[in-house]
N, C-alpha and C positions, 0 to 999 in steps of 0.2 A: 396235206394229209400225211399222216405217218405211215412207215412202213408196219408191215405184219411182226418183224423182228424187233423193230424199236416200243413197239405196242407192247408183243410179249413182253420184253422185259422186265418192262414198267410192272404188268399185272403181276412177275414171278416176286415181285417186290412184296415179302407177307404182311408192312401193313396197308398194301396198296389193295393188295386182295382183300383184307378185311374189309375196307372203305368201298371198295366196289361190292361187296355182299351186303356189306349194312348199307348203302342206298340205293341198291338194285336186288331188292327179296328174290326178283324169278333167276337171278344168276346165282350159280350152284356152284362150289366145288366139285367138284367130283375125283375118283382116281384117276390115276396117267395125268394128272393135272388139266384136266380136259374141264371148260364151262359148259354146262348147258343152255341154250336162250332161248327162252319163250318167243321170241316172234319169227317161230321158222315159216309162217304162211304169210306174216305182215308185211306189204306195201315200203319200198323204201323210202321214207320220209325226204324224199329231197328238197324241200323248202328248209330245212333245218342244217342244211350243209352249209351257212355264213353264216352262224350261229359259233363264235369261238370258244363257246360250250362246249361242243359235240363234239367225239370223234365216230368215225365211219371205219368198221371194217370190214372189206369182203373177204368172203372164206372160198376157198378152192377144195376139192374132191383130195387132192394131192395133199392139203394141208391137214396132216391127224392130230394136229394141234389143239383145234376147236372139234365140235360136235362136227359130223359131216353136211346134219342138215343149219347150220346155221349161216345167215346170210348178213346178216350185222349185227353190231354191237354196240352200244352208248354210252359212254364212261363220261366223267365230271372229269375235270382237269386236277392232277391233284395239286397238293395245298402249294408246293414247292413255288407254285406259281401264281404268285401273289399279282391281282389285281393293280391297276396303273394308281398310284396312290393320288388321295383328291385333293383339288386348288381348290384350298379353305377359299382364297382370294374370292371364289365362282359362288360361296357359298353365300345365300343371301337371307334374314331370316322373313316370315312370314309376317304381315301385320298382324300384331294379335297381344290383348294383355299381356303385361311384363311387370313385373314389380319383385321386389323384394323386402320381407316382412321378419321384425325381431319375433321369434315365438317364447320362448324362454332367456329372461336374463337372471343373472345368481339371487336366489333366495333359496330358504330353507330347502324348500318345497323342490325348486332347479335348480343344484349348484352351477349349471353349464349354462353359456349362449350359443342358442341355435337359431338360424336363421332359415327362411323359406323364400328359395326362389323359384316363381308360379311364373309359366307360360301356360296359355292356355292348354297343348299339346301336351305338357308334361310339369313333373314338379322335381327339386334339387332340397337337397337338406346341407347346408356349409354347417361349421364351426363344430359345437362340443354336442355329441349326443350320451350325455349324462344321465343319470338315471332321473328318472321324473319326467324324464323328456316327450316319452309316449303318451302318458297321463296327462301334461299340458297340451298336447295334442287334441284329447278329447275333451280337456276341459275347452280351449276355443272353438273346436267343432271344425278342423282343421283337417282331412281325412288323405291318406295315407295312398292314396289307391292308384294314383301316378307316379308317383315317386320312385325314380329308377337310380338313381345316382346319387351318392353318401359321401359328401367332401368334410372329412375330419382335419381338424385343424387341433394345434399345438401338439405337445406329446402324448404319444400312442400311452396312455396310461387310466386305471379306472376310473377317476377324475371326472377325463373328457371322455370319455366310450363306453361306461358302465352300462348306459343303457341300448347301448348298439344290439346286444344279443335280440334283449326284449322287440327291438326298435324290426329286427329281419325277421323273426319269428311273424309279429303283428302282420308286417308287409308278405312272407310267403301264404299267409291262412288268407289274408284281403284278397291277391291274385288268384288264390286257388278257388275260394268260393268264385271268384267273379269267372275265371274259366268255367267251372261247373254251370254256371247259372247258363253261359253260353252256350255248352255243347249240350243243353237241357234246350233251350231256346232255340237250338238248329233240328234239334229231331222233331220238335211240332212244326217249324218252318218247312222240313223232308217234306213231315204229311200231307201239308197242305200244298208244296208243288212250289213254293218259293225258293228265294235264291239264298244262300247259305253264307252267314257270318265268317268272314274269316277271323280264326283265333292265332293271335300269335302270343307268345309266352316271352316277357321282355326279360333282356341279361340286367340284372343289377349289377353296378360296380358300386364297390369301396373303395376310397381313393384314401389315403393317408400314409403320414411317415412308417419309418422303421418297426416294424414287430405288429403292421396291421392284421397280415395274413396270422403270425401266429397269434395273437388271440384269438381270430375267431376259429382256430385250431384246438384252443384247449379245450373249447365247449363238443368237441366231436362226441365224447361218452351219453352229451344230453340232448345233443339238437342235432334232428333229423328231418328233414323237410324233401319231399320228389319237386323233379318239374320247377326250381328255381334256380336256372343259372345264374350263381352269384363268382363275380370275378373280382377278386384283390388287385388294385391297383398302388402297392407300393411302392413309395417312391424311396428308395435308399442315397441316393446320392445325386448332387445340384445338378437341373440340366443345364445350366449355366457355368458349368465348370468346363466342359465342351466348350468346342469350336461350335457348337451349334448357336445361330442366332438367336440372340436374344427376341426380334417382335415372333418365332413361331413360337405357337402355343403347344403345351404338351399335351393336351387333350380336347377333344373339340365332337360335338355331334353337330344339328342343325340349327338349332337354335344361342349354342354357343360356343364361346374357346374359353379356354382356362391355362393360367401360366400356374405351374406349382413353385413356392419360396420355401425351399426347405432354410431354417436359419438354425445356425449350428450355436448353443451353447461355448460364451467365451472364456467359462472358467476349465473348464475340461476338453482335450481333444475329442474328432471323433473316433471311436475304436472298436474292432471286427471280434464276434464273440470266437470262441475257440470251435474249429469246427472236429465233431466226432470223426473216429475212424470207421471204416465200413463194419469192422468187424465189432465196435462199440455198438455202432448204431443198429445195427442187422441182431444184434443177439438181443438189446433191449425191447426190440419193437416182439418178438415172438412168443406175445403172450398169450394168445390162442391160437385153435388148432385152423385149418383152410390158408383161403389165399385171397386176396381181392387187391385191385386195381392201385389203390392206394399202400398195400405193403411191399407190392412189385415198386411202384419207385418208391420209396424209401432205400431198398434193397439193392438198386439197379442206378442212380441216378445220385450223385456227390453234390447237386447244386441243393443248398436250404429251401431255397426260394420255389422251385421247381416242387419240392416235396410237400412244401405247407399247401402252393397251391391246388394240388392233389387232393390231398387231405379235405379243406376245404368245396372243392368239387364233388367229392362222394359226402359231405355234407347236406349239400342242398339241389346235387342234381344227380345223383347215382338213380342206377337201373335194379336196385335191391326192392326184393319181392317179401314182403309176413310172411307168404306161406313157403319160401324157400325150406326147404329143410337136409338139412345136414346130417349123416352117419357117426356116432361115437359110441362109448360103452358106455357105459351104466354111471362108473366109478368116474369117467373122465368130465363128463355132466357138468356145465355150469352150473349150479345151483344155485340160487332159487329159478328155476324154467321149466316150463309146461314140457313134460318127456311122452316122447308118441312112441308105439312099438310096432311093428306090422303083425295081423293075425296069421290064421292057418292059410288064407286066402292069399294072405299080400296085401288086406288091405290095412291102412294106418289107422291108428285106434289111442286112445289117451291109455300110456300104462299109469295103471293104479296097483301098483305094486309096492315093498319096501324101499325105501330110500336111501340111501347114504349118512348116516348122523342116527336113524332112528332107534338102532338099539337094536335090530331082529337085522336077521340073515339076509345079506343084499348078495342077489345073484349077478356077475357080471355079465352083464348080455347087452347085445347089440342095442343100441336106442336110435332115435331120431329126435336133434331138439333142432328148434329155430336157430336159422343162422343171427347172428348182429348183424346190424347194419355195418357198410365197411368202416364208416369213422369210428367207431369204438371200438376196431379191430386193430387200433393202432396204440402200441404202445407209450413208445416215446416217441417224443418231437426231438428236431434239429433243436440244440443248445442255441439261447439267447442271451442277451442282459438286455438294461436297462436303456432307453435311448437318450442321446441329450439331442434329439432333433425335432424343431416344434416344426408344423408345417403351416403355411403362410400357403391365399392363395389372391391373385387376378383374374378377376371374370368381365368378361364382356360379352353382347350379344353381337351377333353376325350384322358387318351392312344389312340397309333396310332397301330395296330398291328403292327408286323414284316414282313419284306417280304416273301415272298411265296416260296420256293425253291421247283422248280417241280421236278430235279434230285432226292433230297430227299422222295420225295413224290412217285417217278415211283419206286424209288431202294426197299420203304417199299412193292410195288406190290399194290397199290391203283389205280384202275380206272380212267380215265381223268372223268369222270362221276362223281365220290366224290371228286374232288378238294373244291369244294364248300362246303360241308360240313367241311372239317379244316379248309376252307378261315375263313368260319364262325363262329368258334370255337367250331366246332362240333367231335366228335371222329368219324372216317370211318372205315370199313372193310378191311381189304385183299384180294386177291384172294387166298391166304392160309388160309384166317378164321385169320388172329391176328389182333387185334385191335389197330390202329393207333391214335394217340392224334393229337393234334397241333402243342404244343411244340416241337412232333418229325421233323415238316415240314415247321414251321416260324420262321421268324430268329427274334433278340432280339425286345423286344415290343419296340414302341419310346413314349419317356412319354411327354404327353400333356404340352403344354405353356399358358402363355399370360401375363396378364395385371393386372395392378391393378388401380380403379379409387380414388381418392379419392380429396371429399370437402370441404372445409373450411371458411365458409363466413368470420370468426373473428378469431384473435388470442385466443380468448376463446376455440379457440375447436381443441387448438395443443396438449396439455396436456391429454386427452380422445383419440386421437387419436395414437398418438407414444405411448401409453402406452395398447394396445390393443394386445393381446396373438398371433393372426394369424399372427403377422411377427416372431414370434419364432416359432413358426407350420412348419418345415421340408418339412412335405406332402404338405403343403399349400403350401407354399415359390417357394417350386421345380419347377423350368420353368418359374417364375414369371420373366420376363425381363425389362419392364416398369414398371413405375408409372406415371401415367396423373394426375398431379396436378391444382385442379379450386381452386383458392384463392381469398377471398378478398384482398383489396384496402390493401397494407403495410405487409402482413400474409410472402410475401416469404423473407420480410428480418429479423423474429424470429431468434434468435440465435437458440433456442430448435429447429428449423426445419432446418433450415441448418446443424446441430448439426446428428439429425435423417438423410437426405440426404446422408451427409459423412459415416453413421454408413452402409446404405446400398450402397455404390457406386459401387457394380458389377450390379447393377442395373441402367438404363436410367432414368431420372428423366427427365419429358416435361412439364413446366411451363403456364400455360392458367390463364392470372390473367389482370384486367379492367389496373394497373400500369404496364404491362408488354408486351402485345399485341398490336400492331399498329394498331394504327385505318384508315386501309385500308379501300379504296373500297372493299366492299365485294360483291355488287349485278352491277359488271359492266356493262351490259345491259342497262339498267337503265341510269348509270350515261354518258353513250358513247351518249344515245338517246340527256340526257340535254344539252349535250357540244355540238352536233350538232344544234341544235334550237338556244344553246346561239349564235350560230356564224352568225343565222340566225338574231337574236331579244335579244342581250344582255342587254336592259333594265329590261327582263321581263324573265329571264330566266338566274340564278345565276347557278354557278357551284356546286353543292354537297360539301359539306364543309368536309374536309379527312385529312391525315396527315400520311405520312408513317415511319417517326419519330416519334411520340411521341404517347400514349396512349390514350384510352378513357378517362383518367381523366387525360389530361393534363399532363405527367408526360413521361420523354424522355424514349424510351425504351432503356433496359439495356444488358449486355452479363453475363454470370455466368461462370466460372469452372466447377460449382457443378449440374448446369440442363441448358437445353435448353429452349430458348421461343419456345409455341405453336405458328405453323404457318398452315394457312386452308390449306389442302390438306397433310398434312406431313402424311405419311403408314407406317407402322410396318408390315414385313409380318410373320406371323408366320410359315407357311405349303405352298409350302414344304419344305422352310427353312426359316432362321429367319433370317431377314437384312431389314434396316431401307432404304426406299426410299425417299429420301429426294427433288429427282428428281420429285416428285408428286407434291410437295408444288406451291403454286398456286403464282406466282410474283408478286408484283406490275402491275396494269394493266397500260400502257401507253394512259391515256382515250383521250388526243389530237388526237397521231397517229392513235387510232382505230376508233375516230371519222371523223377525214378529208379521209380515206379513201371513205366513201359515199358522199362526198360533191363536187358536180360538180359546174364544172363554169356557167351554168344557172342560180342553183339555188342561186348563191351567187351574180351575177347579180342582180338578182330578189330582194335578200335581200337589196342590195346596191339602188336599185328605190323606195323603200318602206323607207329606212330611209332619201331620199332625200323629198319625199312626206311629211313624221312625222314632218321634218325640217323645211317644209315651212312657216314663217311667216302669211302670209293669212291665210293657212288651221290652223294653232293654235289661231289665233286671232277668227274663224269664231266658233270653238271647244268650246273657251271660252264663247264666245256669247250665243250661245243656251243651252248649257250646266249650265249658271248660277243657273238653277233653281234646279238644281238634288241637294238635303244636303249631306254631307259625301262626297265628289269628292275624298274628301284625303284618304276616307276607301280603304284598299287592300284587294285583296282577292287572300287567297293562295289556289293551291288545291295541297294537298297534295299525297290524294289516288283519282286515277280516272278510276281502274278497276271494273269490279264485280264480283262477286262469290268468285274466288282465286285470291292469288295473283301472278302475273306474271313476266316473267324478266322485261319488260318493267312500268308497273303500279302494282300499290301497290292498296290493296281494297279502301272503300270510305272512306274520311276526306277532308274536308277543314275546310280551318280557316280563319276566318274575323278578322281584326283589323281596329277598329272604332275608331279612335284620341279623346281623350277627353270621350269615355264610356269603352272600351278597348277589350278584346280579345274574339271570340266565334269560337266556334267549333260545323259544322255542321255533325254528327254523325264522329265515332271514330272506324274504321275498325282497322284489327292486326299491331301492328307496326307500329302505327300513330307517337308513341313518338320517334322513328326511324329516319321519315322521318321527325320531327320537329328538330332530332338535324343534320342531312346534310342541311337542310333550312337554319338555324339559327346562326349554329356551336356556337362559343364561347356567342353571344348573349340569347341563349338559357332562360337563369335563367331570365331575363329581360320576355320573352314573357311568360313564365310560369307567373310569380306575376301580370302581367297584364289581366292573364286567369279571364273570369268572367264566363263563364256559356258554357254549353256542351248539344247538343240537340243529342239524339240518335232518328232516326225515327222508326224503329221497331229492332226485337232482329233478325235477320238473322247475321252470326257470324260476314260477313263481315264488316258488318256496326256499330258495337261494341264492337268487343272483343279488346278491343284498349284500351277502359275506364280506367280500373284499374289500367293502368299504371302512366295513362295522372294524372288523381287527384293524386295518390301518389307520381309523381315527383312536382306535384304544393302545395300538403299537405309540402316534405319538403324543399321547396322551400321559403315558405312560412310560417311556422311556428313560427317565432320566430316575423314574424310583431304584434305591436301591434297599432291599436284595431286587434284582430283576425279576418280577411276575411271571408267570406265562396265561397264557390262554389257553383252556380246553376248546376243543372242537370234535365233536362227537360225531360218528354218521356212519353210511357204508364208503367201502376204502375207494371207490369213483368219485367221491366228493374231496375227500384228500388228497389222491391224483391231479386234478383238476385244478386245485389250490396249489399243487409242489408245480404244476405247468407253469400255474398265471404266476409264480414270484418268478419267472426268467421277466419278465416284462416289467416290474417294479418290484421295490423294494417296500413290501407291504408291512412285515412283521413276521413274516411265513416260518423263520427260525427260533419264534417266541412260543410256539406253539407246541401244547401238550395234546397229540392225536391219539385219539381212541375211535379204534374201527369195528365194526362190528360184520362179519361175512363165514365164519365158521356157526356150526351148530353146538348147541351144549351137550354133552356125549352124557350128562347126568337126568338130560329129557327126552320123554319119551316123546315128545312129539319135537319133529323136526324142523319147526319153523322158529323155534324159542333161540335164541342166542346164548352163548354163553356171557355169563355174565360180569361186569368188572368192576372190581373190588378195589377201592382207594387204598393205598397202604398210610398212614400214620398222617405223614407226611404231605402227602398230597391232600389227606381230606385238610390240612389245616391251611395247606392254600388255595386249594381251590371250594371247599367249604361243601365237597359232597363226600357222601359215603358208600354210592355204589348207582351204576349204571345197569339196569336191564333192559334188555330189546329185543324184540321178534318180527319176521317178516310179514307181511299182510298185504293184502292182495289187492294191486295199483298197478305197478309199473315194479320194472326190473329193481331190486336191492331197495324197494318202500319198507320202511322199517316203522311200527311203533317202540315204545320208548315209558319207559319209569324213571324216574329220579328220587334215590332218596336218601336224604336228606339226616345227619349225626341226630335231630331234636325227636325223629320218629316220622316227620312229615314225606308225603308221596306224593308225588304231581306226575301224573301219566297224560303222557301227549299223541296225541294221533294226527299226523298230517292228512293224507289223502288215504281212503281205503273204503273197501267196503265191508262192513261193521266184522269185527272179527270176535267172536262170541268163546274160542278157545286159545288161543297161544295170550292176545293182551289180556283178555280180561283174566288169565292165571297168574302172569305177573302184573298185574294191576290188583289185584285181591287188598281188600283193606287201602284203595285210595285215599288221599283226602280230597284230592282236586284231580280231575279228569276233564283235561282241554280235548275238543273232539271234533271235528269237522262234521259240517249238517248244510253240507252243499243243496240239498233239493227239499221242496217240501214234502210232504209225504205222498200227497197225490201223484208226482214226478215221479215212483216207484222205479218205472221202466227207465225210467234215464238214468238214474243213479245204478241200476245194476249194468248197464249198458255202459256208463265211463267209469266204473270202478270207483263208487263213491257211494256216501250212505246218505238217510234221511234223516228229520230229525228225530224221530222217534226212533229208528235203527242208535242215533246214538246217546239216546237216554237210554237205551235196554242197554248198551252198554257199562253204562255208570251202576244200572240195577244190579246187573250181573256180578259188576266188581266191588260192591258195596262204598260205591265211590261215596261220599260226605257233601260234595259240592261239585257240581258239574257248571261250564264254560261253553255254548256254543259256538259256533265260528266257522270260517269259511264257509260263506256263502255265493247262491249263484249271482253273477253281475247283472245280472238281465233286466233288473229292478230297484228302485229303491226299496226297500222294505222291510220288516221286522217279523221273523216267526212266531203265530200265536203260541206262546206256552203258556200253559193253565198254572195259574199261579196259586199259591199253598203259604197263608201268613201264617198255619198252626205251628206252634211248639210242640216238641212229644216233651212226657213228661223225660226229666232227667235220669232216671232210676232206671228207664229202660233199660232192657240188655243189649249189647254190642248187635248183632247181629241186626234185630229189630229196631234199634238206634239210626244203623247207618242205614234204613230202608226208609225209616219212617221222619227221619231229619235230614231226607236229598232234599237240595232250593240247585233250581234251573235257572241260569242266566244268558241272555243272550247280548252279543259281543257286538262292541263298535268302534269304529277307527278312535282312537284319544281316550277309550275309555281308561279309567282307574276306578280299581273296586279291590277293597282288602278283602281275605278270607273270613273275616271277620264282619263282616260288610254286608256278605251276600243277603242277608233276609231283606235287608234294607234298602240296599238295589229292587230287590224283587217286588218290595213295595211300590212302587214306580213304575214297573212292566204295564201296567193296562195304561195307563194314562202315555209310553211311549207308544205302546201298539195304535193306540187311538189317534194320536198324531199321524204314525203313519198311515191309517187311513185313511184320514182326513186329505193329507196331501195326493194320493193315490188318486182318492175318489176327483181332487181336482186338474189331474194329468189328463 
């Protein structure tokens, strides 16, 4: 037991006293340094004194140290005193399914392989989680809701990780409903007098190489999640470089161990980026006013790694409150933010007063706005570069004990009462008093199996890798029956690796490589939906470009001796025995036959009267007529993503893309997996619409509508590189989406220096209303390469820095885009005045009223009064809710007005409504002829509905 003086100590220790206040509420500071303790009348617990938890203090009359009336005290041990660490050796795993399953190998659709390792108790995600990866998810009906542990393999780069944001997002909203449902499920259990669930909230780790933690650092401005401990586990440097043995594993729970192979690129050493001084680092980060947890170490603390993981931690498990709120002035006001003032009373009230930007007399007076969560309170990151470290791993599962032989167990004179005790590798009694082991009663242990992943972007990193100690490691080796191999472009026809191959051939070798994989339909949902509209409306509706032959990169796939191609859905089972099911693998989908199955003879009647309609000589002559005046007739517009939130089988999040003839390509925000559905769009013409990419609007950072970017510019970076004069790329938005992009290039070298940025976060001091932007005007030069002539945008009411958006365009053409908002009837529709085309999000139907005002979002008919207002020409519906397959009724309108009309009356009385779908193509010129089509699409989708 400790003394009174060695105890004080400890507590005068201030973060010991914190630690003792946050898990002991009724203990108090107080002044004189004195604690209070709630149990001055309670019973001294002495059963809990061999408990090497507890400590016990008595207090004495004479000691004015503690309260007078206190009588003991019970403190946790603190951290300093790390538990006796565990003999993996003891650890044994449970019988219970084991297997491991390819989910995605490279196609359009998944550039990445991911692999799924299921125990019953829980799930592992290895290899590349690439964008697309979540969406194949749902397409196999694979779900998410165990899944504690994220082993990334090869380099930390968007490639292999693009999808990781989406992928932790998915996984904090899955555990948070499934918490809610529980502590919903224990308060009717309270009532009724039963016994209560316990909830625990599991730590997710990220396990990967160099630069793991800061990516998921740069997303801190956009992604904010309570209640998910997510901890980075990167690995920077070989554990094997150490004296440490090679058979320990470097990470291990109860069902498994895991060896990490970091393999080092042989064309380049490896090299430590430059680290900031305090005083670089301390002045960059102070871009707003307060303090939180995460700017103290930055401030405090010289280690990178220490600080990302901070960062990272107030990401997805800080103690930040909505309704915190914060003291500033008026003038110091983030803007755009809900500003509260206190009345005569004290109490807080929404001020509705003048603003900052609006033109009339701003008084400086005390405000209250929302704090930020602390990750966006963070300026800069520790300095990075590029990693040349792919990470390689070895899995196995834990011994399996031996059977249980009860005759042996009954002949020793053991209790049916202690079986449990030897099950568990515990020694029992007799009823003679002899003492019984394990060994006496199970029969031989069965020693753990699995896998080994390992990746290879280049033939650089064959040499580091066959020459790495853990395939001569015994221990290691033992049970290994795979290798999953992720190779770059050419890597599996090395001689050295086929060479290695042959050297282990009692080993399976499964080949996952962009030359090797068919580039299958991988999200058939999707593509079975386009082939039924194509059959509907084949002008405007092309088939997903695939190839069950031949590779993502064009290259026929091949057969080996020496390994197998990865195909999606191939199993490994290891437990309770080990046999490859190959009957899993997922077929070629037959997308005609799975499509004519829902297509009745109505609806294709119906199609057949709509294309007799479009054919009509009068009705195209009368089309051409009135329509003369619209510029760009030739512009098409694709929309690529037309879900929101997640991605779904049927839609993909938000993207579309304009192609304006003669100025060239634009992209209205850039959801997951946009470059995905660019290349089923595009197929082999791809590289053509890349070099004609000119500029990328993102409307605000919600993930769906941007985490797409990094891909889009790095395939048009090298798409594009070798043109001379050197291009750039516009990327338009608010300047936290820019931020965000100047982060992610420390991690790769995307193109981030190609880029022509235009931000939008000042007001126009020439409007009077404060939400309009000011506006940016090409000079000469720029409109001749980037082919616009002026940017406007205004804030709208979503989330922080949601912006709408004009473009227009040297021919006279306007295309106003709306990401997320709810319908904005004065700032866009003023710059939107005289649209041609107005892209508009119609997330709910109308009846859903209350939801749409409730998440900040509109109806459809909120955004057709839109288009009314702005005398838009042609309206675009789009994003919609995923909750459904389905198509919004709109009333369709085949009249011409006559030509001669006047402007005004023109653009009221010549609006045509189109609603949007993943792959569609439709020119501006087009839409009546689309629209002839709507009933006969709507019908279909009834049809199918009615048979769900």
């Amino acid at each position: 037991m400790r003394s009174h003086n060695v105890l004080w100590n400890t507590l005068s220790r201030p973060s010991l006293r914190w630690r003792a206040n946050a898990h002991y509420p009724h203990l108090e500071e107080s002044s004189g340094q004195r604690l209070r303790a709630a149990f001055v009348n309670a019973p001294i617990p002495t059963k809990l004194f061999d408990d090497s938890r507890v400590t016990v203090l008595r207090t004495s009359h004479k000691d004015r140290r503690f309260n007078i009336n206190a009588r003991f005290l019970l403190l946790e041990h603190s951290q300093s005193e790390k538990p006796r660490p565990i003999d993996i050796a003891q650890i044994f795993s449970p019988k219970m399914l084991n297997y491991v399953q390819l989910v995605t190998t490279p196609t359009a659709d998944t550039c990445g392989t991911c692999l799924l390792l299921h125990f019953d108790n829980k799930r592992y995600l290895f290899g590349n989680i690439a964008e697309g990866t979540q969406r194949a998810f749902v397409q196999r009906n694979v779900g998410l809701q165990k899944v504690e542990d994220i082993f990334l393999s090869g380099l930390i780069n968007w490639r292999n990780a693009g999808g990781l944001l989406g992928t932790i997002l998915t996984l904090a909203d899955t555990l948070a409903g499934k918490k809610e449902a529980l502590i919903a499920q224990n308060k009717e259990r309270q009532k009724k007098g039963k016994r209560l669930t316990e909830i625990v909230t599991p730590r997710v780790g990220i396990h990967g190489g160099k630069n793991t933690a800061y990516l998921l650092a740069t997303a801190r401005r956009f992604i904010f999640r309570k209640g998910l401990p997510l901890t980075p586990h990167e690995v920077r440097d070989d554990p094997r470089s150490t004296k440490q043995e090679a058979s320990v594993p470097d990470w291990h729970d109860t069902n498994i161990k895991v060896w990490y192979m970091p393999v080092q690129s042989g064309t380049l050493p490896p090299s430590s980026p430059k680290k900031r001084t305090h005083e670089e680092f301390t002045g960059a980060s102070e871009t707003r006013q307060g303090s939180t947890s995460a700017q103290t170490a930055i401030t405090e603390h010289g280690d990178d790694r220490e600080v990302l993981n901070t960062v990272v931690t107030q990401m997805f498990d800080s103690d930040w409150r909505m309704d915190a709120l914060v003291e500033t002035t008026l003038y110091k006001a983030k803007l755009p933010a809900k500003v509260f003032v206190r009345g005569e009373k004290g109490h807080i009230q929404v001020y509705s007063g003048p603003l900052p930007g609006s033109g009339k007399e701003v008084p400086d007076i005390p405000v209250l706005v929302r704090q930020p969560w602390p990750g966006a309170m963070v300026g800069t990151l520790p300095s990075t570069e590029p990693s040349k470290q792919s990470m390689c791993y070895i899995v196995k599962s834990h011994d399996r004990r031996g059977k249980f032989n009860v005759q042996a167990a009954e002949g020793f004179g053991v209790a049916k009462t202690d079986f449990k005790l030897l099950a568990n590798g515990k020694n029992a009694v007799s009823r003679s008093g002899a003492v019984v082991t394990p060994e006496m009663v199970l029969g031989e242990t069965v020693p753990g199996n699995g896998f080994a992943l390992v990746d290879l972007p280049d033939d650089s990193y064959i040499d580091g890798l066959v020459n790495r100690k853990e395939w001569s490691e015994d221990t290691i080796m033992k049970g290994i029956h795979v290798i999953f191999w992720i190779l770059g472009d050419g890597v599996k026809n090395d001689s050295r690796l086929q060479a290695f191959m042959q050297r282990l051939s009692l080993i399976k070798h499964i080949v996952s490589s962009t030359d090797s994989c068919p580039n299958m339909i991988a999200l058939e949902s999707a593509a079975t939906q386009a082939f039924k509209i194509r059959c509907i409306d084949p002008d405007r509706f092309p088939l997903p470009a695939y190839n069950n032959e031949v590779s993502l990169s064009n290259i026929p796939t091949d057969t080996s001796s020496i390994y197998e191609v990865g195909r999606t859905g191939k199993m490994v089972q290891f437990s309770p025995q080990y046999l490859h099911q190959d009957d899993k693998i997922i077929p070629f989908p037959d997308i005609e036959k799975l499509a004519r199955k829902d297509l009745s003879d109505e609806v294709l009647e119906m199609a057949e009267q709509a294309k007799a309609k479009v054919s009509d000589p009068e009705f195209l002559a009368k089309i051409e007529k009135v329509e003369s005046d619209i510029p760009n007739r030739d512009a098409e517009i694709i929309t690529l993503g037309t879900g929101s939130a997640l991605p779904s089988k049927y839609r993909n999040v938000s993207a579309t893309l304009v192609r304006v003839p003669g100025c060239g390509n634009y992209l209205f925000d850039c959801g997951e997996n946009t470059l995905g559905q660019l290349r089923r769009v595009f197929g082999n013409d791809l590289p053509e619409i890349l070099r004609e990419l000119k500029g990328i609007w993102i409307s605000h950072l919600h993930a769906d509508h941007h985490l797409g970017t990094a891909s889009v510019i790095k395939a048009w970076h090298e798409e594009t590189k070798e043109q001379w004069p050197l291009p750039k790329l516009l990327v338009a938005s608010h300047a936290h989406m820019i931020l965000w992009l100047r982060d992610y290039a420390g991690v790769e070298d995307y193109g981030f220096d190609r880029l022509k940025t235009v931000t939008f976060m000042g007001r126009d001091p020439e409007s009077l209303d404060p939400r309009i932007c000011k506006p940016w005007i090409f000079t000469k030069g720029e409109t001749e390469m980037l082919g616009l002539k002026q940017i406007d945008a205004c804030f709208v009411h979503h989330c922080f820095g949601a912006l709408a958006t004009v473009f227009t365009f040297p021919t006279g053409l306007k295309i106003a885009y709306s990401g997320d908002c709810r319908p904005d009837f004065e700032g866009f529709v003023k710059i939107g005045q005289g649209a041609t085309l107005l892209i508009h999000e119609s997330t709910f139907d109308d009846e859903l009223q209350g939801d749409a005002f409730a998440k900040k979002h509109s109806t459809m008919s909120e955004a057709i009064e839109v288009g009314r207002r702005m005398g838009a020409r042609r309206v675009m519906l789009t994003h919609f809710s995923q909750r459904y397959q389905k198509v919004p009724l709109v009333e369709e309108n085949l009249d011409i007005v006559r030509a001669d009309a006047k402007d005004a009356d023109k653009a009221r009385l010549d609006e045509v409504i189109l609603v949007a779908f993943d792959y569609m193509r439709v020119k501006l010129g087009d839409f009546r002829k689309a629209q002839a089509f709507l009933p006969a699409i709507q019908k279909l989708f009834q049809d199918v509905q009615d048979d769900q």
